[in-house]
C-alpha positions, -999 to +999 in steps of 0.1 A: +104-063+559+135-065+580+171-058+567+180-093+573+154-111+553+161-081+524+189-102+521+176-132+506+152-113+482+157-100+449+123-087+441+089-088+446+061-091+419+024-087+415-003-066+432-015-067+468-046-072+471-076-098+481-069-130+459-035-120+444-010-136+437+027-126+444+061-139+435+087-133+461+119-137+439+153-150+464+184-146+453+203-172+438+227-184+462+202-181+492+176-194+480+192-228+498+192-214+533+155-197+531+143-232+518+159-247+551+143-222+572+109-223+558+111-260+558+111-255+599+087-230+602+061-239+577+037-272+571+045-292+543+013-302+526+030-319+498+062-320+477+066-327+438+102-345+429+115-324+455+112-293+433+080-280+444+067-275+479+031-267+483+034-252+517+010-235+546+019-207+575-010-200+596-037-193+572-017-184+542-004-208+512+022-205+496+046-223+469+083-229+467+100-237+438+136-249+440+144-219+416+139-197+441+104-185+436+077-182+460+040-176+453+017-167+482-017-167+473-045-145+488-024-123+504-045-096+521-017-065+517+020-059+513+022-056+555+008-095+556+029-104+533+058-086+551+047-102+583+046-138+569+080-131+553+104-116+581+086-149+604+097-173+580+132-164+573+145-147+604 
């Protein structure tokens, strides 16, 4: 993960691994910006009061919540997940 995107995560959760699940924590006040971003980059498959965003990025889903919590689900390993990430929010 690049420096640049470090800067819109707080943490990362959960185990890499076939058909895990893991929480990409942002920070608080950027979790704004990366929601714009992703928005541009990734397909919208559907939205939920504008709250929840059930979203795809090539062959990988993933959920926002306007809290500022991702889940990606069936993330292969930690360098997928890096991948997906720094192309997302850079």
């Amino acid at each position: 993960m690049s420096s640049a995107v470090a800067d819109y995560i707080t943490r990362i959760e959960g185990t890499c691994g076939a058909g895990s699940d893991i929480v990409v924590v942002l920070k608080f006040d950027k979790k704004d910006q990366a929601l714009e971003k992703i928005l541009k980059k990734a397909t919208l498959k559907n939205t939920i009061a504008g709250v929840i965003y059930d979203l795809t990025y090539e062959q990988s889903s993933f959920r926002f919540y306007a809290s500022g919590k991702i889940i990606f689900r069936g993330v292969e390993n930690k360098q997928t997940l890096n991948r997906i990430i720094d192309a997302l929010l850079l």
